[in-house]
C-alpha positions in Angstrom: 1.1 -0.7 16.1 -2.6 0.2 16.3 -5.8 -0.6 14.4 -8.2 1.7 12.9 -11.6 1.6 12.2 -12.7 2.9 8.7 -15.5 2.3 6.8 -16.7 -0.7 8.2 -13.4 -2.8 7.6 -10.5 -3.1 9.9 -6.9 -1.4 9.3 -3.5 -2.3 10.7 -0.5 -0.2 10.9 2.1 -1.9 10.1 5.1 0.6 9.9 5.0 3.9 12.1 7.4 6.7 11.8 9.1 6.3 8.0 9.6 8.7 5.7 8.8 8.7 2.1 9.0 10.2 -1.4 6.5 10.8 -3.3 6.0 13.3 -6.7 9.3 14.3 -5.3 8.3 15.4 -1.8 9.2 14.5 1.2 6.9 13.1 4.0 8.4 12.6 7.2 7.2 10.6 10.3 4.2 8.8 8.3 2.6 5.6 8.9 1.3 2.8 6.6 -1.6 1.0 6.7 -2.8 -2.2 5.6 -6.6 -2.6 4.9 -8.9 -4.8 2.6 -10.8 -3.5 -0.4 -14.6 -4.2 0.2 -15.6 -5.5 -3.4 -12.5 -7.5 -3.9 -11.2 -8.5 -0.6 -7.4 -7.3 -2.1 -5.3 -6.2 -0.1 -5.2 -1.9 0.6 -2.2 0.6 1.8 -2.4 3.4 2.8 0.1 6.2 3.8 -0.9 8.5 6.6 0.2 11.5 8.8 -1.4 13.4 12.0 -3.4 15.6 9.8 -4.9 12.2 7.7 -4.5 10.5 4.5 -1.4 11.4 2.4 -1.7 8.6 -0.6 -4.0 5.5 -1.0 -0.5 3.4 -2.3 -3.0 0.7 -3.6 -5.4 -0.2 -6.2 -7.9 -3.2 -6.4 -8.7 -4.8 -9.6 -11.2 -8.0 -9.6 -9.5 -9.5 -12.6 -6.5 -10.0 -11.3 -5.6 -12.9 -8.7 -3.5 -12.0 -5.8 -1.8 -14.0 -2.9 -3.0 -13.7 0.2 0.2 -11.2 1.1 0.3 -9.3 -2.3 -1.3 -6.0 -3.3 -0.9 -4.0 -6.5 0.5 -0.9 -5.7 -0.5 2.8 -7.9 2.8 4.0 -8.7 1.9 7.0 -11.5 0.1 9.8 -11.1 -0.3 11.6 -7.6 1.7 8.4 -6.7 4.6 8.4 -8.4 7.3 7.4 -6.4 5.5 5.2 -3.8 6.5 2.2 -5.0 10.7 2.5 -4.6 9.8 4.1 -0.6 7.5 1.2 0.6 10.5 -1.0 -1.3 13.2 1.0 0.8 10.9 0.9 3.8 10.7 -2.9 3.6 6.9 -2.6 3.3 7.0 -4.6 0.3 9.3 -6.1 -2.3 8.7 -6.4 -5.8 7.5 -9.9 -7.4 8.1 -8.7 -10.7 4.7 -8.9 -12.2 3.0 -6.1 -13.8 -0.5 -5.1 -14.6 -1.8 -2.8 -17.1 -4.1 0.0 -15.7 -5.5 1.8 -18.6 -2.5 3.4 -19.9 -0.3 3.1 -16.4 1.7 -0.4 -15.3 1.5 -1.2 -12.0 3.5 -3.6 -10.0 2.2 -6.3 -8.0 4.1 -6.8 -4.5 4.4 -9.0 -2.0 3.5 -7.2 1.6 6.6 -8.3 3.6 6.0 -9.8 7.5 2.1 -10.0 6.2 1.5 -13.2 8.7 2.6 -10.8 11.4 -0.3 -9.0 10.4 -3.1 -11.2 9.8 -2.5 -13.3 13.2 
């Protein structure tokens, strides 16, 4: 696993070489990457290839308390899809809370091995 250094805040990969689905295509061979928002200090994922990013898999809200090892994940849009491949991936698993997002839910999940991460 490596780290990356991007906009002043450091990034783990935490999962190299999966595949996932989103808007129904196929990425294969991606890697996903934990980060930090800057203004809330939540926790960020992205997804990433060779060529760079393929889908910021995260939003940040201030309003909304998180766990240290949960994120809320931006499953609608561009994104749609994200959510069930970082569940099959064993990224994350779902908590079962929600959060309204203008006009979009989006499911908060628990980032799985995320003291393997942060040690």
């Amino acid at each position: 696993m490596g780290v990356l250094k991007q906009n002043h805040m450091i990034q783990q990969i935490i999962k190299e070489g999966i595949d996932v689905s989103i808007m129904g295509n196929l990425y294969e061979n991606v890697s996903v990457v934990l980060g930090q928002y800057v203004e809330t200090k939540q926790n960020a994922i992205t997804i990433i290839d060779d060529e760079g990013v393929i889908a910021k898999a995260s939003i940040a809200n201030p309003d909304i308390v998180l766990d240290v090892d949960e994120v809320i994940i931006k499953d609608y849009s561009e994104n749609k899809g994200v959510f069930k491949s970082l569940i099959y991936n064993n990224i994350i698993e779902d908590t079962g809370r929600r959060f309204i997002s203008g006009y979009e839910e989006c499911p908060i999940a628990k980032i799985n091995d995320y003291s393997i991460v942060v040690s």
